[in-house]
N, C-alpha and C positions, 0 to 999 in steps of 0.2 A: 603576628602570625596567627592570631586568634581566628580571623574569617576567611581562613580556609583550611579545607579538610583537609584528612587525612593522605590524599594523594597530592597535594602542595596547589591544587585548583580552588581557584576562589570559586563562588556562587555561579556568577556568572557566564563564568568559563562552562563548569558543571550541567547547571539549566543548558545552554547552547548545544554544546555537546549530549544532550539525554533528548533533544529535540530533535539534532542529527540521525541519532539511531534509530529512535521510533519511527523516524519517518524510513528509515531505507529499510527497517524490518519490515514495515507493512506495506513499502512497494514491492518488496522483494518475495513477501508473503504470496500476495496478491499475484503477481507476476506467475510464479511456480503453481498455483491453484488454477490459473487462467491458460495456462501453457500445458500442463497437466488435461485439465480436460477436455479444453482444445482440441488437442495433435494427438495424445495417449489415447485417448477416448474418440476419436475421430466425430466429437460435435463440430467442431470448424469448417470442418471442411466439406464444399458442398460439390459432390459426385454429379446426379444424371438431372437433379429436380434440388430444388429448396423442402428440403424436410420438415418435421414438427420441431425432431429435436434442434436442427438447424436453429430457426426460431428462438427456440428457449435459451439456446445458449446463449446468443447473440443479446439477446433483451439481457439476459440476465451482467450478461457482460458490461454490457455499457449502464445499471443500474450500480454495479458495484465499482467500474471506473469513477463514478460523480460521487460516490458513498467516498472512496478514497481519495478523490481532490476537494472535495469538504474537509474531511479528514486533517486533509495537509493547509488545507484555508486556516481552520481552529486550532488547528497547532503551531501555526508558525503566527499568529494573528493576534495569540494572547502574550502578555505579558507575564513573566516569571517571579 
């Protein structure tokens, strides 16, 4: 019972499951920041014309979509 902690999970288990969380924290981060400014903030949405901030959000959107599917490449990619 030496190689496994305190909660009866071996390494493995452990590692797995700390790779599980990370990743649904920071889609879930992600998700509530992009949804948030979004629809809260009405960047999304495009009324009579394409705006500036239209634009910015949009770019910024999908810069930080590929930040977070890297993200989940390197995290699920390496080894524990």
């Amino acid at each position: 019972m030496d190689e496994y902690d305190e909660s009866g999970m071996g390494p493995e288990v452990t590692g797995y499951f700390r790779k599980i969380m990370n990743s649904f924290g920071a889609g879930l981060l992600w998700l509530i920041v992009m949804g948030t400014a979004g629809f809260f903030f009405k960047l999304a949405i495009i009324r009579d014309a394409v705006r500036w901030y239209n634009l910015v959000f949009y770019n910024v959107f999908l810069l930080t979509l590929s930040a977070l599917i890297l993200y989940f490449y390197k995290t699920w990619r390496k080894k524990d």
